[in-house]
C-alpha positions as CSV (number, residue, x, y, z in Angstrom):
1,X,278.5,79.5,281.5
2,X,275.0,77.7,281.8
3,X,272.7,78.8,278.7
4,X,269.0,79.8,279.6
5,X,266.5,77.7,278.5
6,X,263.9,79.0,276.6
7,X,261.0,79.5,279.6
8,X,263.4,81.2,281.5
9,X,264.2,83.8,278.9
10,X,260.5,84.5,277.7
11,X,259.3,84.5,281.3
12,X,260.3,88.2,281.4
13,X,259.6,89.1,278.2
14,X,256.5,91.1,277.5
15,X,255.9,90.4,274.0
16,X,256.0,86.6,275.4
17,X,253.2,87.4,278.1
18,X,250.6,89.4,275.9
19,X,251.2,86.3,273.4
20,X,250.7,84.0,276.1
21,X,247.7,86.1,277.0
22,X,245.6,86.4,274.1
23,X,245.8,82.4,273.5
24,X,243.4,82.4,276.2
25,X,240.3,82.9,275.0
26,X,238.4,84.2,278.3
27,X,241.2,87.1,277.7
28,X,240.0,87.5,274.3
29,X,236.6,88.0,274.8
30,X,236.7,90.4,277.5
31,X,239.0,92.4,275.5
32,X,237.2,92.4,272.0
33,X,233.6,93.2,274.8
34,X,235.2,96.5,275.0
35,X,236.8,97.5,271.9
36,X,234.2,99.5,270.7
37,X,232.9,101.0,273.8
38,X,233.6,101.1,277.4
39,X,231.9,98.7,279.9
40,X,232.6,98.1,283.7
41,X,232.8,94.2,284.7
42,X,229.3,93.7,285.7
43,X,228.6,94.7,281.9
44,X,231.5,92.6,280.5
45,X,230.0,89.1,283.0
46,X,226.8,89.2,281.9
47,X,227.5,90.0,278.5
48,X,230.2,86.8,278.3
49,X,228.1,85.1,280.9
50,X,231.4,84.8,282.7
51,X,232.0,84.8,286.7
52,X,232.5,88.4,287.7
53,X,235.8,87.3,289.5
54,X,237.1,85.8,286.1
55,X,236.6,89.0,285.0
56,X,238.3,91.0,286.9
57,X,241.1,88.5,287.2
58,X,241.3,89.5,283.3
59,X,240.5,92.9,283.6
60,X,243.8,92.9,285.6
61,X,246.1,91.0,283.5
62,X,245.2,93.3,280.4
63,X,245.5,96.5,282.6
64,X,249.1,95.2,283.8
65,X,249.9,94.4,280.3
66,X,248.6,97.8,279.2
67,X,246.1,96.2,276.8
68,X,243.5,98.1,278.5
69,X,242.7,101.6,280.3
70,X,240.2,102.6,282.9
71,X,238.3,104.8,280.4
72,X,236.4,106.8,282.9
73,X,235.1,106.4,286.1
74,X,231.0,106.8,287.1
75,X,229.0,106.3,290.6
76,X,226.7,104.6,291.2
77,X,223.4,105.2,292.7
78,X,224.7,104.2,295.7
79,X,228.0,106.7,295.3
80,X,230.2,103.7,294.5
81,X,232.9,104.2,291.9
82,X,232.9,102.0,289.3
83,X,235.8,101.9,286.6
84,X,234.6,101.8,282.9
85,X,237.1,100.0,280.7
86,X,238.5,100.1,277.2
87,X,240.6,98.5,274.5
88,X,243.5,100.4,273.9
89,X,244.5,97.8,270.8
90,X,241.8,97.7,267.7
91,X,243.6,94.8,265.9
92,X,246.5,92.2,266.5
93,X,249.0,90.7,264.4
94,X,251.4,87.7,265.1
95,X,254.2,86.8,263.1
96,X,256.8,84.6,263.2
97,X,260.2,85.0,261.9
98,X,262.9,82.3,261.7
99,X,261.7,80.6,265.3
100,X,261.0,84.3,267.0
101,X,257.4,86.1,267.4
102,X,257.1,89.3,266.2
103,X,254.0,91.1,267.9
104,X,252.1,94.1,265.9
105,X,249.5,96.0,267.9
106,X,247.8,98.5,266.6
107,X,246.0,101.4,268.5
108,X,242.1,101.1,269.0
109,X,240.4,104.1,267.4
110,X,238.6,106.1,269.9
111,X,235.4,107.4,268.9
C-alpha cells in the first residue's frame, strides 16, 4: 500500500489551511482590521492601503475558513448592499506537539 506523503494529507486538513493562512500576512491584517469592529472592504483597502481585489480575495478565504462572518449588511446611498465584516476569533494560539500542530482559537468577544 503506497503511504501519503505529507502535502497530500494536510491538503485537506483544515487546521493545515487556516495555518497556512495566517502565515500570510495580507490575511493577517485584514483579519486583525476587523476584530474590534466591523468594516466592509472599501474600509479594510484603504485602511491597509491594500488593492480592493486583494481584499476580497482574503475576505473570501477567511469567510470559507469560517474565520470571519458578514456581520450585517447596510445600503448604500445608491441602494447597493454592502456586507460589513467581522472577526469571529479574538486571539490565536499555535502549538506544536511531537512534529504535529495543535491550533487554539478562541472566540472574538462581541461588543
Amino acid at each position: 500500500m503506497a503511504q501519503s506523503n505529507i502535502i497530500q494529507l494536510s491538503e485537506f486538513d483544515i487546521t493545515q489551511k487556516i495555518i497556512e493562512s495566517l502565515s500570510n500576512v495580507c490575511t493577517r491584517a485584514v483579519l486583525f482590521s476587523v476584530k474590534l469592529e466591523s468594516k466592509d472592504a472599501n474600509q479594510i483597502a484603504d485602511e491597509l492601503k491594500l488593492s480592493l481585489s486583494t481584499v476580497y480575495k482574503t475576505l473570501s478565504s477567511l469567510e470559507d475558513l469560517a474565520l470571519i462572518e458578514v456581520h450585517k449588511f447596510i445600503f448604500s446611498s445608491e441602494g447597493k448592499k454592502i456586507k460589513k465584516y467581522r472577526s469571529r476569533i479574538g486571539r490565536v494560539e499555535i502549538t506544536m506537539k511531537n512534529t504535529e500542530p495543535i491550533l487554539h482559537l478562541y472566540p472574538n468577544k462581541k461588543p
